[in-house]
C-alpha positions as CSV (number, residue, x, y, z in Angstrom):
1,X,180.0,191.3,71.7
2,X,177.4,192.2,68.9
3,X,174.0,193.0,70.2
4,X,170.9,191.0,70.3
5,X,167.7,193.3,68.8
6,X,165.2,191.6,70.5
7,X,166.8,190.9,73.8
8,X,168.0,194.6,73.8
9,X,164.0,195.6,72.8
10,X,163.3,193.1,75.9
11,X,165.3,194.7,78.2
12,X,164.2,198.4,77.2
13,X,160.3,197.1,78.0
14,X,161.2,195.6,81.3
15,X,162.6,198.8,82.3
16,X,160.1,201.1,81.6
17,X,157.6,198.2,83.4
18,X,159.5,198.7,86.5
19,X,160.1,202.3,86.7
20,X,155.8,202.9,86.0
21,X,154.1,203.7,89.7
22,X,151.2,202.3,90.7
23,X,148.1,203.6,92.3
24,X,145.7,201.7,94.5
25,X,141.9,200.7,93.7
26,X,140.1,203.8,93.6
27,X,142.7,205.9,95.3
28,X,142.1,209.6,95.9
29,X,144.1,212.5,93.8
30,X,147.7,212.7,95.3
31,X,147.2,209.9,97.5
32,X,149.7,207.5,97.2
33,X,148.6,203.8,97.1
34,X,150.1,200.1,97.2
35,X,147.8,196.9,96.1
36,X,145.9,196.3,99.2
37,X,145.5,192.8,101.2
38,X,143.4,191.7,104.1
39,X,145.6,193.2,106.7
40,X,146.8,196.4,104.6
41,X,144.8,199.0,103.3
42,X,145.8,203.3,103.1
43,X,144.2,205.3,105.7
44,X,143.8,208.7,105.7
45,X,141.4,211.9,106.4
46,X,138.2,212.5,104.4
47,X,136.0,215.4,104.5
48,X,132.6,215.6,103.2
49,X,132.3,219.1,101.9
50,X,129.0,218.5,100.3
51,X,127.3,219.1,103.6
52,X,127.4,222.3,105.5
53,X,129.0,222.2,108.3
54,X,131.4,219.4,106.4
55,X,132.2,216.0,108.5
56,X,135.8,214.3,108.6
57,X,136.1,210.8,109.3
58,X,139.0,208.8,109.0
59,X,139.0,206.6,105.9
60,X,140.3,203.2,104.5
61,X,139.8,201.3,101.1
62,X,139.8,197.9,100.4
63,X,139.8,196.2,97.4
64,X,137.2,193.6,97.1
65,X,136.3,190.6,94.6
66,X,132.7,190.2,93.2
67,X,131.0,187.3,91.9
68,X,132.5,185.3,89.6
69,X,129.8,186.5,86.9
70,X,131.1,189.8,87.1
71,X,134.7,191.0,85.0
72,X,136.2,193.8,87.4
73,X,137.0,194.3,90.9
74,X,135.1,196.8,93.2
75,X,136.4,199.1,96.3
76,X,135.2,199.1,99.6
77,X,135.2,202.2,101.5
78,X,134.9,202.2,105.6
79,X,134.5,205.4,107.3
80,X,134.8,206.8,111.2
81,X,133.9,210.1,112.6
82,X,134.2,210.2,116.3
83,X,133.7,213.5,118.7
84,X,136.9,216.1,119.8
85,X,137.3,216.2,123.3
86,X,136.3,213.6,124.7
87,X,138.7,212.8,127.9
88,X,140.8,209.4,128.1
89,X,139.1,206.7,129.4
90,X,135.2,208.3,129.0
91,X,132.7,206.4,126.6
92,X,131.8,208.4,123.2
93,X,129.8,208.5,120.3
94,X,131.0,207.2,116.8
95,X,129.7,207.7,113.7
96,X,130.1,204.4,110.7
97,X,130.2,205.4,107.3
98,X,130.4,202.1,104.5
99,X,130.0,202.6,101.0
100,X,129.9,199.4,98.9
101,X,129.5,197.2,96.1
102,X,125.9,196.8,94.9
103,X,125.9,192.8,94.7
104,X,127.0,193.0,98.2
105,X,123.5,191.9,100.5
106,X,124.9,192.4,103.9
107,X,127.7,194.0,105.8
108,X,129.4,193.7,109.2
109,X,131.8,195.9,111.3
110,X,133.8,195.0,114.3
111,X,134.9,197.6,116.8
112,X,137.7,195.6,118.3
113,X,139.3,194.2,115.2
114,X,138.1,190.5,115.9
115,X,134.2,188.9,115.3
116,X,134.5,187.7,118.8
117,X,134.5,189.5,122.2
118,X,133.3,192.9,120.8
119,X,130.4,195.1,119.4
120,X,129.2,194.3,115.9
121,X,127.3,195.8,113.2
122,X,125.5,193.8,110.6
123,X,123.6,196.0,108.0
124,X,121.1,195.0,105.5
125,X,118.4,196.0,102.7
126,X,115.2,194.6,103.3
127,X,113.2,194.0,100.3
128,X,116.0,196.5,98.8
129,X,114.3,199.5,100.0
130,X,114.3,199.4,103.9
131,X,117.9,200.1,105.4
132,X,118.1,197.4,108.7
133,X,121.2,197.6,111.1
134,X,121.2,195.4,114.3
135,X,123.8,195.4,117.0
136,X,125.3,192.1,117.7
137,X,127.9,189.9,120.0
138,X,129.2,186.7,119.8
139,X,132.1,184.6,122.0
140,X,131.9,181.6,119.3
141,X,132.3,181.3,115.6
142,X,128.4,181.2,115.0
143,X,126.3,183.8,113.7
144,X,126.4,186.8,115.8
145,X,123.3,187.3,118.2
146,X,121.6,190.6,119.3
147,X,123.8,192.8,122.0
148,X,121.7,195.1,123.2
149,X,124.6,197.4,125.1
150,X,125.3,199.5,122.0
151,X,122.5,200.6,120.0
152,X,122.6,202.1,116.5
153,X,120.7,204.7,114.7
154,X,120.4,204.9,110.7
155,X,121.9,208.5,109.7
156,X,122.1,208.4,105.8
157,X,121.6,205.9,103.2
158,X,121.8,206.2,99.1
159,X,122.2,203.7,96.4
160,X,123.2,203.7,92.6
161,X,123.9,201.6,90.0
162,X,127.3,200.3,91.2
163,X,127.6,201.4,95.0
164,X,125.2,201.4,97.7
165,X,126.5,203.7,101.0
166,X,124.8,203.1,104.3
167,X,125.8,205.5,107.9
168,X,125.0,204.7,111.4
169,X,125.9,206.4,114.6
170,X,126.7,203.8,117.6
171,X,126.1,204.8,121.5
172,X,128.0,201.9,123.2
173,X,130.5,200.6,120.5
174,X,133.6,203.0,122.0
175,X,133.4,200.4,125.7
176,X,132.6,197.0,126.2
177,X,133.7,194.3,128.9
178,X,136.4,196.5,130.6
179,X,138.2,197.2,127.2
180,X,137.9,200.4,125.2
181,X,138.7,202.1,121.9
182,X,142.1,203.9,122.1
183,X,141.0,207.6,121.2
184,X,144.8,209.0,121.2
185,X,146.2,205.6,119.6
186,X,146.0,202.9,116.9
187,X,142.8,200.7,117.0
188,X,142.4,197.8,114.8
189,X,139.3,197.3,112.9
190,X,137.2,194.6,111.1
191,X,134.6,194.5,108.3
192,X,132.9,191.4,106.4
193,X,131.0,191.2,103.4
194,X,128.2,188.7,102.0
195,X,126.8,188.5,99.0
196,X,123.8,186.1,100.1
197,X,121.1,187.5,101.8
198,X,120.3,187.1,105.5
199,X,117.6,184.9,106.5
200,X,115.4,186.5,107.7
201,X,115.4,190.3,106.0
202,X,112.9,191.4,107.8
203,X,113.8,191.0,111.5
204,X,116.5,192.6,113.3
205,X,117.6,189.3,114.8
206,X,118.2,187.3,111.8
207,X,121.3,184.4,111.4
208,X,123.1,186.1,108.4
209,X,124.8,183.9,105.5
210,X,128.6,184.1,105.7
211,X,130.8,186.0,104.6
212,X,132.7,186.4,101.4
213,X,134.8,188.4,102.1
214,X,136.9,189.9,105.2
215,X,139.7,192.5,106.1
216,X,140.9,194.0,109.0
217,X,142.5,197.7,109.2
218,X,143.9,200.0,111.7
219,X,143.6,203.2,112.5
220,X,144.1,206.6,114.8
221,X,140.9,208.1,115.9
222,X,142.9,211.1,115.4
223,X,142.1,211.4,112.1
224,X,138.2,210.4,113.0
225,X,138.0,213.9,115.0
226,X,135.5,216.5,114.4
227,X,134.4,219.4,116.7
228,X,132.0,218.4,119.1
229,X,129.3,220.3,117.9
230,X,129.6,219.4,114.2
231,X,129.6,216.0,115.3
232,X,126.6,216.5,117.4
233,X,124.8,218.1,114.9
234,X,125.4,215.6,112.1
235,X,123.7,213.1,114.2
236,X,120.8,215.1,115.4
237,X,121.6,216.3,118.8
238,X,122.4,219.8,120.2
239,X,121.1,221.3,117.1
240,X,119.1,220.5,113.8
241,X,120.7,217.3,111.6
242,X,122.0,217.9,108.9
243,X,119.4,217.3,105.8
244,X,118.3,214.0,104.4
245,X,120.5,213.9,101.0
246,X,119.2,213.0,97.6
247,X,119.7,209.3,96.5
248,X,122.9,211.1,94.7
249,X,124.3,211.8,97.6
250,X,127.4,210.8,98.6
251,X,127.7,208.3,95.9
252,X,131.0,206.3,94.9
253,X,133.3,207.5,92.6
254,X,134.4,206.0,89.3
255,X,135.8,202.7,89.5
256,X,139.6,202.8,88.6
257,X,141.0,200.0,87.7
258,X,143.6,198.1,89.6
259,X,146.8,198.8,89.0
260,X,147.0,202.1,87.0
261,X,150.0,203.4,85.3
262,X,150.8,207.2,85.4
263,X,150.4,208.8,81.5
């Protein structure tokens, strides 16, 4: 049978297409990625070696959509750093790192994977200069209100022109109501975005808008672990904190675009 050029030009294409990998939003070097949904994302070990001593945290990207007005997607980036050592069943620290898109006004974090029954973050700029974070609870689907058994404390914050990163350090958010975080297993994980403002910026109880955006994760705390006195000392205790960075610290990389092609 005599040859068709075009379908055999056709055909040639669609091979090559198939056999081109692809590489997640912002993936790291060498890290292999697939597109990521609300309930998939690649998680993996992160150290900061900008700091001396470094911290590790365990670390997940999300793909997130912005505003219609804008033409690209942007990458979320959630980060945990918990204590080594800590014995099964005791109550420990843990450190929240989330770097995020700069349209985004507010973000949340759920330690037990759901926006009910468990301890929340909500973080927020106030006049786009004063960090806020509030602890909060909530058995309903209403705006979250204050919980005052876990308590947070602002580590690290920077901003740039695309990325804004905000750190916290929870005492309470590892126990609540006879449950516990797993520290030698899986533990599933939830974050929201919105990109309205809360209602009231400037107090810690404020009804935030809702959100636009929502993905759960899961990961082993045993790639969250870092010596107990690194830990201690990135969060102030049992020896001096680690310096105040620059507003350049620890800023997001380049966005990639999603999906990529190998050259």
């Amino acid at each position: 049978m005599e040859s068709h050029p075009v379908l055999n030009r056709l055909a040639l294409l669609l091979t090559l297409v198939a056999s081109v990998p692809t590489q997640g939003v912002g993936a790291s070097p060498g890290v292999a990625q697939t597109g990521l949904s609300k309930r998939q994302s690649t998680v993996t070990r992160y150290c900061d070696n900008t700091q001396t001593p470094g911290l590790c945290y365990m670390e997940s990207w999300h793909s997130v959509m912005p505003p219609p007005a804008s033409i690209q997607p942007s990458t979320l980036v959630v980060r945990i750093a918990v204590p080594d050592g800590v014995s099964q069943g005791s109550p420990f620290q843990t450190v929240l790192q989330m770097v995020m898109p700069s349209y985004v006004k507010w973000a949340g974090f759920a330690w037990g994977g759901s926006m009910l029954n468990n301890p929340l973050m909500v973080f927020w700029w106030y006049n786009q200069t004063q960090p806020m974070v509030s602890s909060r609870w909530t058995s309903t689907r209403v705006s979250p209100g204050v919980y005052n058994d876990a308590t947070y404390r602002i580590l690290h914050t920077s901003q740039n022109a695309s990325h804004w990163t905000a750190e916290v350090v929870c005492s309470g958010c590892s126990h609540w109501n006879g449950t516990s975080l797993k520290y030698n297993d899986s533990n599933a994980f939830k974050w929201a975005l919105g990109v309205f403002d809360v209602v009231n910026p400037e107090s810690l109880d404020t009804k935030t808008s809702y959100h636009n955006k929502v993905g759960v994760f899961s990961g082993n705390l045993s790639l969250a672990r870092v010596p107990s006195d690194v830990f201690k000392k990135h969060i102030g205790e049992g020896g001096s904190p680690t310096p105040t960075p620059t507003t350049s610290w620890r800023v997001f990389p380049t966005f990639v675009p999603y999906p990529t092609s190998s050259p």
